[in-house]
C-alpha positions as CSV (number, residue, x, y, z in Angstrom):
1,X,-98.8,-32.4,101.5
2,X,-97.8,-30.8,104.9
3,X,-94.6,-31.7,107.0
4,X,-93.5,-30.4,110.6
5,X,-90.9,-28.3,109.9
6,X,-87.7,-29.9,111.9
7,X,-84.0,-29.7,111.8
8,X,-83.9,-32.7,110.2
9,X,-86.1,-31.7,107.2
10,X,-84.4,-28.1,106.9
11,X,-80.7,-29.9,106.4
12,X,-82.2,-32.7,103.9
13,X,-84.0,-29.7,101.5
14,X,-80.7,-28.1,101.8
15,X,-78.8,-31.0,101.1
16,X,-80.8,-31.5,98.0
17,X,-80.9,-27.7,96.9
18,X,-77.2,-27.9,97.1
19,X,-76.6,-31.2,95.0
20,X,-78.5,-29.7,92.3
21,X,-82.2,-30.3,92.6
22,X,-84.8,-28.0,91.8
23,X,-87.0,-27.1,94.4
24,X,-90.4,-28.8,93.3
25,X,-88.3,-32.2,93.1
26,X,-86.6,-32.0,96.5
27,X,-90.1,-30.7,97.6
28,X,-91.8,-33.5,96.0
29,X,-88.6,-36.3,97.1
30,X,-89.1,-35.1,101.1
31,X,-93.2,-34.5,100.9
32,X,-93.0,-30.9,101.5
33,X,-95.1,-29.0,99.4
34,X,-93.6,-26.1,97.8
35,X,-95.8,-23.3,99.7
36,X,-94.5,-24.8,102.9
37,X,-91.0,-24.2,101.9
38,X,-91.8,-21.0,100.7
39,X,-93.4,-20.3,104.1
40,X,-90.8,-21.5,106.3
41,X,-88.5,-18.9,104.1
42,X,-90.6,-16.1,104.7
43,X,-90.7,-16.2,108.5
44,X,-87.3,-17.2,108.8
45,X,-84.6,-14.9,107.3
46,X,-81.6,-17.3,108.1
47,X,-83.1,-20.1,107.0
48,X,-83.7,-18.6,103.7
49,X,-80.4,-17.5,103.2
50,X,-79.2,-21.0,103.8
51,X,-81.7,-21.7,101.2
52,X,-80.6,-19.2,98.6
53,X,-76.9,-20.6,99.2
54,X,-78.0,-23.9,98.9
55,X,-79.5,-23.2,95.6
56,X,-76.6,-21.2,94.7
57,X,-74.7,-24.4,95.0
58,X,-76.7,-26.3,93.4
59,X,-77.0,-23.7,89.9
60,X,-73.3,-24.5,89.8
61,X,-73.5,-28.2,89.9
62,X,-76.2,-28.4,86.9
63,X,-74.2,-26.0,84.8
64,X,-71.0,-28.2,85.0
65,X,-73.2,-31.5,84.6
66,X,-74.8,-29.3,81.3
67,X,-71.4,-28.0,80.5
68,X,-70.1,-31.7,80.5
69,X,-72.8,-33.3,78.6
70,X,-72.0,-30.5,76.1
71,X,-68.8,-31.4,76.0
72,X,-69.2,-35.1,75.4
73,X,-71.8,-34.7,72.8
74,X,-69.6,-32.7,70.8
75,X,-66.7,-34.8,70.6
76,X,-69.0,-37.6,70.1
77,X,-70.5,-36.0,67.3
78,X,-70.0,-35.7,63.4
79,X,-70.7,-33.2,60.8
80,X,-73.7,-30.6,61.1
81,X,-73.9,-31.7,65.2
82,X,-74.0,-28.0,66.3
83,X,-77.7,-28.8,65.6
84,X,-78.5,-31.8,66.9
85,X,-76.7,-30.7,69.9
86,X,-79.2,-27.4,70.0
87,X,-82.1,-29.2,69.0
């Protein structure tokens, strides 16, 4: 699992880091194996702050979605639910 690092593959692993996605699945989505990513990183210092923002970004987005879920479930719930919802 190899792909040509171009423009157009930087911006989409960004996009995906951004809207939340973990890097193995927007490796896995766009065919990129992790190591490559990881490689592309280390050579390029810019590109891997992109990165790190990107993920940043996208830390925030699953904590709301978790925070949400959270929410729902508890006013969803009924007695005793504090442990279903940790469980």
């Amino acid at each position: 699992m190899s792909k040509k690092r171009t423009q157009k593959a930087e911006e989409a692993i960004l996009e995906l880091l951004a809207g939340g996605a973990l890097i193995t699945e927007a490796c896995r989505e766009l065919g990129i194996a992790p190591s490559t990513l990881n490689r592309w990183r280390r050579v390029d210092a810019e590109f891997d702050d992109k990165a790190w923002s990107a993920e940043s970004q996208g830390i925030m987005i699953q904590r709301s979605s978790l925070i949400e879920d959270m929410r729902e479930a508890i006013k969803s719930s009924d007695r005793g639910a504090s442990i279903k919802i940790q469980g």
